[in-house]
C-alpha positions in Angstrom: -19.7 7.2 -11.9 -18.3 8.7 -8.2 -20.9 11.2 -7.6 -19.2 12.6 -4.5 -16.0 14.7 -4.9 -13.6 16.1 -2.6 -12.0 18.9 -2.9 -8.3 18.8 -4.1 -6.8 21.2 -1.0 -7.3 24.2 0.9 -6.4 27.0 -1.4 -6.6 27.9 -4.9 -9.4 25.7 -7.6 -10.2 23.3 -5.1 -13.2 22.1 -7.8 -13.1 21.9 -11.7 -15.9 19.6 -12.7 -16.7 19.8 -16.1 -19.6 18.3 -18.4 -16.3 16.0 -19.7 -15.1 14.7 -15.9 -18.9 14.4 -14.8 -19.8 12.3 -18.0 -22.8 14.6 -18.9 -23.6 17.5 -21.1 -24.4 20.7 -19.2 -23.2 21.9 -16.2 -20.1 22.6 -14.7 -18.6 23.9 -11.6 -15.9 25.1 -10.2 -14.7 26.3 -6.8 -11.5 29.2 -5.7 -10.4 29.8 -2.3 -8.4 32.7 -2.5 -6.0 34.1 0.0 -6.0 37.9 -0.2 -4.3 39.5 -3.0 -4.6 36.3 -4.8 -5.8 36.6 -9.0 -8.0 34.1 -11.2 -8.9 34.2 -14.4 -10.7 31.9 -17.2 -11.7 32.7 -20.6 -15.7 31.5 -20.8 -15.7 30.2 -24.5 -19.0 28.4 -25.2 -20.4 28.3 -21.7 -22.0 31.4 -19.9 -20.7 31.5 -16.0 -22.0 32.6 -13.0 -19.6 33.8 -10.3 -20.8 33.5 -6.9 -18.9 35.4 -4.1 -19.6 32.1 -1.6 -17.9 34.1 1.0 -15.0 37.0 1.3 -14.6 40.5 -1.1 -13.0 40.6 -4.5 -12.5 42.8 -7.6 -14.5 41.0 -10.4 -14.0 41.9 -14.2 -16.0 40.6 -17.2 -14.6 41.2 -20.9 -13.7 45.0 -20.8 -16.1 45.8 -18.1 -15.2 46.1 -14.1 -17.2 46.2 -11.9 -14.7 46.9 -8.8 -14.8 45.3 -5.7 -17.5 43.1 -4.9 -18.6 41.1 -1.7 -19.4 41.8 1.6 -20.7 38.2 3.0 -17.7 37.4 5.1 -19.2 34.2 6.3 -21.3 32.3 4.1 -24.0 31.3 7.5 -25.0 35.0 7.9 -28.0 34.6 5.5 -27.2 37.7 3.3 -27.6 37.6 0.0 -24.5 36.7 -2.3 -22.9 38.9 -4.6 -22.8 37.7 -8.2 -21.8 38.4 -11.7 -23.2 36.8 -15.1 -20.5 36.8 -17.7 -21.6 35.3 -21.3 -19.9 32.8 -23.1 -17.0 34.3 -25.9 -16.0 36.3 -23.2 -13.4 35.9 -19.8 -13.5 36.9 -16.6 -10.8 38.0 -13.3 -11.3 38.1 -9.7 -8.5 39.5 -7.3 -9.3 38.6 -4.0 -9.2 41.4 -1.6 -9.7 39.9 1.5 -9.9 35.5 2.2 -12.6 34.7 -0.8 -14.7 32.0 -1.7 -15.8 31.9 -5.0 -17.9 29.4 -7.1 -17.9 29.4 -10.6 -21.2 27.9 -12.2 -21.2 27.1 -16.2 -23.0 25.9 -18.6 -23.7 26.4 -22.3 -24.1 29.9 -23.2 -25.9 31.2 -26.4 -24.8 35.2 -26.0 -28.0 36.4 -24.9 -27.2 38.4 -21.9 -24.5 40.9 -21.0 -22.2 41.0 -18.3 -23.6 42.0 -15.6 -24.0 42.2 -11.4 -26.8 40.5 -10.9 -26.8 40.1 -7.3 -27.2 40.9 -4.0 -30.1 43.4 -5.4 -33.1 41.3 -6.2 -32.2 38.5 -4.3 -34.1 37.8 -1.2 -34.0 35.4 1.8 -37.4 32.4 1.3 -38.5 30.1 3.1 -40.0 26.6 1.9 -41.9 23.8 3.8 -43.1 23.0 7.2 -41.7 21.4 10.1 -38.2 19.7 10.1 -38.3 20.1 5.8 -38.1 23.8 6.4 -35.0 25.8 4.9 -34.5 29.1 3.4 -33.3 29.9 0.2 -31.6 32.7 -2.3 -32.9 32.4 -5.6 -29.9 33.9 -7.1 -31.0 32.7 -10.9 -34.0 30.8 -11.3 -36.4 31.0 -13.9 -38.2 34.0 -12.6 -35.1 36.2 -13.4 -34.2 36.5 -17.1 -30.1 36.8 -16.6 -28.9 33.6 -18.0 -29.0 31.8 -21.2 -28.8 28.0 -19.5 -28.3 28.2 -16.0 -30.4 28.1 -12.7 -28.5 28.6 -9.8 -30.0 28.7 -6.2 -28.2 28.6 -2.4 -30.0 26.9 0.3 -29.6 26.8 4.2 -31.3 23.6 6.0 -31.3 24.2 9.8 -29.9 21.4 12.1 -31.8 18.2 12.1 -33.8 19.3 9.2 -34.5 18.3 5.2 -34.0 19.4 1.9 -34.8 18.4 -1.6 -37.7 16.8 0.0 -39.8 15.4 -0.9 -37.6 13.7 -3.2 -38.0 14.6 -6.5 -36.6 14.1 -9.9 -35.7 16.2 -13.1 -34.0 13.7 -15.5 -36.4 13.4 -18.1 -36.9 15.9 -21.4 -40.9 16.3 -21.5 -41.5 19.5 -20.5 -44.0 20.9 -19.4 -44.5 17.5 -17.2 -40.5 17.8 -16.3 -37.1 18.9 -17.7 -33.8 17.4 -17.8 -31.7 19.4 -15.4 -28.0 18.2 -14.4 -27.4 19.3 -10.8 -24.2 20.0 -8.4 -24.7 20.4 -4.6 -21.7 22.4 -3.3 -22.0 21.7 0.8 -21.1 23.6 3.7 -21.8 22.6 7.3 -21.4 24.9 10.6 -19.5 24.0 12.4 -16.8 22.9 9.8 -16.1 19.6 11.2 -19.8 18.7 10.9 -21.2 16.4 8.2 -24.4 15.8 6.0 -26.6 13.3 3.8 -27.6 13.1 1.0 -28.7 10.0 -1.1 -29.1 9.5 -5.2 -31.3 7.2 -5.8 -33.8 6.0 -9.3 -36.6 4.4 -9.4 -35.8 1.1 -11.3 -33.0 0.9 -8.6 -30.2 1.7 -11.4 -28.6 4.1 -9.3 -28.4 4.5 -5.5 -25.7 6.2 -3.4 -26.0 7.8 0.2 -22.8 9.8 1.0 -21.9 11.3 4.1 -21.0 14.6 2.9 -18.6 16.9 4.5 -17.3 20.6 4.5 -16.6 22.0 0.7 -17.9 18.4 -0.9 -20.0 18.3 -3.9 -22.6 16.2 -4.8 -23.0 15.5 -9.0 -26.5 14.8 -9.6 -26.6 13.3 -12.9 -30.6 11.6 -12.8 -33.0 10.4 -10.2 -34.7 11.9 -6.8 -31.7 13.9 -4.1 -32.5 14.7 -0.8 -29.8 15.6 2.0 -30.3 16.2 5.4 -28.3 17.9 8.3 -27.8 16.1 11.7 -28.7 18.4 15.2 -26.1 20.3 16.5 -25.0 21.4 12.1 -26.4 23.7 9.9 -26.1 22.9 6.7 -25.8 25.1 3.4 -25.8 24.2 -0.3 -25.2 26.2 -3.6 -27.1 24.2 -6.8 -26.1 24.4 -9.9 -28.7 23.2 -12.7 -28.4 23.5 -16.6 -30.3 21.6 -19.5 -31.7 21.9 -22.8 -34.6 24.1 -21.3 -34.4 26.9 -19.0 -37.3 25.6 -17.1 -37.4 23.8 -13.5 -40.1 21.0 -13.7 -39.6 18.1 -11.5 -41.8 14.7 -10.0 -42.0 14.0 -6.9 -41.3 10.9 -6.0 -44.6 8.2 -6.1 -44.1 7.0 -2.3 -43.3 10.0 -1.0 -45.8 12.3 -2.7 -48.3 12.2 -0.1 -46.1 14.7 2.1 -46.1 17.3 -0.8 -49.9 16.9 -1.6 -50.8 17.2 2.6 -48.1 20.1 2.6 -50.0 21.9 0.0 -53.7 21.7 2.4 
């Protein structure tokens, strides 16, 4: 399995992974740049999505509902929370890209029990998480503390220069809640400046899978099992958008045995 993909070009669906071209069962994500003026649509059939305005301004519809334009995050390293729409599955969606847009389009299966609806930036706040060089700041745009999704968890994350994320390493690949569920992931990566790169490595336990991949501007990562951390070298920020779905609604992960000692002194 190539866990890292590029994007296809500069403009247009630069991403379309589904659960079929990943070779797993959930989650899928796609990815428009739009050049003002520019229109997308997609019916959502038997997934729920989640359009995330990455960057730019656009008018976003939902079945027979519009909800005009949206956006106002004209570079994606402000910080500011994201504008966002849930749209649930037997239904479609358009976006008409006012100005240069970004937009990410996260699936997964939908079960019709949510309506369209804007569900960001209100309630959506700028975090922070860990100490030292593992400290980055987060927009929990749907995790599980906000009912507005059948299947999906969906978060954005900026790691500072020279700092970690996803770290300790920690897995979610296994179906036993509440020890841990089994959550597909997709990091979709961004680096300032542009030109910059990151890390990040996939790795199991019994040494069945392992990949570190240098991973550059609009890249995404497919997490299908195993612990994920990335890191961003000084002198580039780093930003991520996760995607996670599975048969449970729940985020419940293990850290990693080796490296559990930083999480348990992090916690004193």
């Amino acid at each position: 399995m190539t866990l890292l993909r590029k994007p296809s070009g500069e403009t247009g669906k630069v991403h379309d992974i589904t659960p079929a071209t990943a070779n797993w069962g959930y989650v899928g994500f796609g990815l428009y740049r739009l050049v003002p003026g520019e229109t997308v649509a997609e019916p959502t059939g038997d997934t729920e999505a989640i359009l995330v305005l990455v960057e730019g301004k656009a008018e976003i519809g939902a079945g027979a509902t519009s909800f005009g334009e949206l956006g106002d995050r004209m570079d994606v390293f402000d910080r500011t929370p994201p504008h966002c729409v849930y749209v649930p599955n037997g239904s479609d969606w358009s976006a008409t890209a006012t100005t240069a847009a970004t937009l990410a389009v996260c699936t997964a299966p939908g079960r019709g029990g949510h309506e369209a609806q804007v569900i960001g930036p209100a309630g959506i706040a700028l975090e922070d998480r860990g100490k030292g060089t593992n400290t980055r700041y987060l927009h929990n745009i749907a995790m599980e503390n906000r009912d507005v999704a059948d299947s999906l968890l969906v978060t954005e994350v900026y790691t500072p220069a020279g700092h970690w994320s996803s770290w300790p390493a920690h897995r979610h690949d296994e179906d036993d809640f509440p020890n841990m569920t089994y959550l597909e992931e997709t990091y979709y990566h961004r680096l300032n400046p542009a030109q910059g790169f990151g890390i990040q490595r996939v790795w199991t336990e019994d040494g069945s899978l392992d990949a570190t991949m240098a991973v550059s501007n609009h890249d995404v990562v497919l997490v299908p099992k195993g612990h994920h951390p990335c890191g961003a070298p000084y002198g580039y920020d780093m930003y991520y958008l996760n995607v996670m779905a599975g048969p449970l609604r729940k985020w419940r992960f293990k850290n990693h045995p080796d490296h559990d000692w930083i999480f348990q002194r992090d916690l004193g």
